[in-house]
N, C-alpha and C positions, 0 to 999 in steps of 0.2 A: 540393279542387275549386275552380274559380273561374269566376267566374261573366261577365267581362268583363274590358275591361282596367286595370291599376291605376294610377290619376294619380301621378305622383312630382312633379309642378310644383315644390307647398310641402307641407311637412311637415303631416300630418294631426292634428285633434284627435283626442283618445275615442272610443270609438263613446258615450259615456255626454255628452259635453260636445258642446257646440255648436257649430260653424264654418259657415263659409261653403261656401253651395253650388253644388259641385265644379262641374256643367254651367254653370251661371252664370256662374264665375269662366272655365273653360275657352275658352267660348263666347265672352267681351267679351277677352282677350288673345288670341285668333284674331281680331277686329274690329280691335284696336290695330295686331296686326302689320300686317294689311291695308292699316291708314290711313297708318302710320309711312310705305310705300313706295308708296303713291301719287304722283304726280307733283304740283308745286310749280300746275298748271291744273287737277287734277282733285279732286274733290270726295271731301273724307275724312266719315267717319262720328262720326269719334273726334277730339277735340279735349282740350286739356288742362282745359279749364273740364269737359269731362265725366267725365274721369277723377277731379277734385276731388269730385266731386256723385253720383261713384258709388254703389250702395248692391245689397248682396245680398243672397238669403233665409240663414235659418238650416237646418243640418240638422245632425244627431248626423253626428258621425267627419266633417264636414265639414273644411275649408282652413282651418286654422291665420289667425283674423283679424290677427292682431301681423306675421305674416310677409307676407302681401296686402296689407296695406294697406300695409308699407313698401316692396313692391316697387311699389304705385300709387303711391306719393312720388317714385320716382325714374320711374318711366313719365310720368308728369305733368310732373317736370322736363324728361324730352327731348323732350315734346311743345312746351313752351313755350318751350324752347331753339330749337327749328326752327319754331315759331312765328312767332317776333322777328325770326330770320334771312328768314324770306321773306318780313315784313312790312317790315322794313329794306329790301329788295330790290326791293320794287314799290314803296314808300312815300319810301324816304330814312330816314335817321338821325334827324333833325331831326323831322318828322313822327311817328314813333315815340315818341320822346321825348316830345313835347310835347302827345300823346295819355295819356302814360304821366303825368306831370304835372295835365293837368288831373283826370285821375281822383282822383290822389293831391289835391286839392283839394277836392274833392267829397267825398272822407272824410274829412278834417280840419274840412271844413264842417259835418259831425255829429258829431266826436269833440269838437269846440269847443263844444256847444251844454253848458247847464248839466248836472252830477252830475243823476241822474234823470227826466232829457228827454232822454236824447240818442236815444232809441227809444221809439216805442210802445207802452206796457202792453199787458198781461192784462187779462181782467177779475178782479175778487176773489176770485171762484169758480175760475178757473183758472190755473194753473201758468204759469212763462213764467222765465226765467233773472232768477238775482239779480242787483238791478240793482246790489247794492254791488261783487259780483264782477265783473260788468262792465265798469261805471265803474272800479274800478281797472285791470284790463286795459286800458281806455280811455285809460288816463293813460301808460300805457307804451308802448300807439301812437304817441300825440303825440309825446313826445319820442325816439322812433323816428325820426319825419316830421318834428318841427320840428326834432330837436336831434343827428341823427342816431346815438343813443343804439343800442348794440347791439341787434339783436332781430331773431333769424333766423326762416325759414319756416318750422321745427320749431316753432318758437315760438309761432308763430299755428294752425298746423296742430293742433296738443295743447289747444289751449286747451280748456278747460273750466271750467262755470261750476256751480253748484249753482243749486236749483230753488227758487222761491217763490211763491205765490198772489199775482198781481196784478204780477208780474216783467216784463221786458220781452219782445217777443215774439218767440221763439226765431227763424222764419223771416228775421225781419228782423234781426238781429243776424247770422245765421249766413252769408247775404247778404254785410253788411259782410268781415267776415272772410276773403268767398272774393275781394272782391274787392281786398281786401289782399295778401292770396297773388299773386293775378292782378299787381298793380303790383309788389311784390316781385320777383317771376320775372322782367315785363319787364325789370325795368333791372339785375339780376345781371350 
């Protein structure tokens, strides 16, 4: 017997394991499609900066997270693909660029700053990402952006750090990151 209809989007977890939930996921790729074909005047709901910062509930026999999140990876790219093109379009090349630029300065202005300053702590009592891990992720930005050193957006997008009392403080680091992605994708 069944009880409604069955999503086949992305492959399901367990009913015992945890994924992402179905109505959730369904619901915001009805919202993408939406925004995708909106007109280049009309006001989308869904932008690529929101598809990065997405985040869903957990439910048993939920959506397979591995398989969502990498189809958000490439929804994200086409968002900021057509992005750049309609920002190119009303703005100029030049402009674009040279927005995309100063950003990428503004991060190097903190990935420059000394090993264990370059962000905010924790307090002692709380948790916040290690700043060693960090800091060397840090070091592989830079010569990313000074020296233009391989390091794709899977790259940034995977990153991961372990946890320590008195660590830097996740928000703000995590911030950085998104807005590495965001500079990245513009100038692809």
């Amino acid at each position: 017997m069944h009880n409604g209809p069955v999503s086949t989007t992305f492959p399901r977890t367990r009913k015992s394991q945890h994924g992402y939930r179905i109505d959730q996921v369904e619901d915001f790729l009805e919202d993408a499609r939406r925004a995708y074909s909106v007109g280049p005047n009309e006001p989308a709901v869904v932008s690529a900066a929101n598809i990065r910062q997405m985040a869903f509930a957990l439910e048993r026999g939920g959506y397979s997270p591995t398989h969502v999140d990498a189809a958000l990876e490439r929804l994200e790219d086409a968002f900021a693909s057509r992005e750049r093109e309609r920002a190119i379009q009303e703005r100029g090349d030049e402009a674009w660029y040279t927005e995309a630029r100063s950003t990428a300065r503004e991060i190097m202005d903190r990935l420059l700053r000394p090993a264990g300053q370059r962000f905010n702590r924790t307090g002692l009592l709380s948790e916040g990402y290690n700043t060693r891990d960090v800091d060397a992720f840090a070091e592989q930005l830079i010569t990313h952006f000074r020296d233009g050193r391989s390091l794709s957006i899977e790259d940034v997008r995977n990153s991961a750090f372990r946890t320590k009392r008195g660590g830097y403080q996740e928000a703000q680091v995590d911030l950085l990151l998104d807005t590495v992605v965001h500079v990245m994708l513009a100038v692809r």
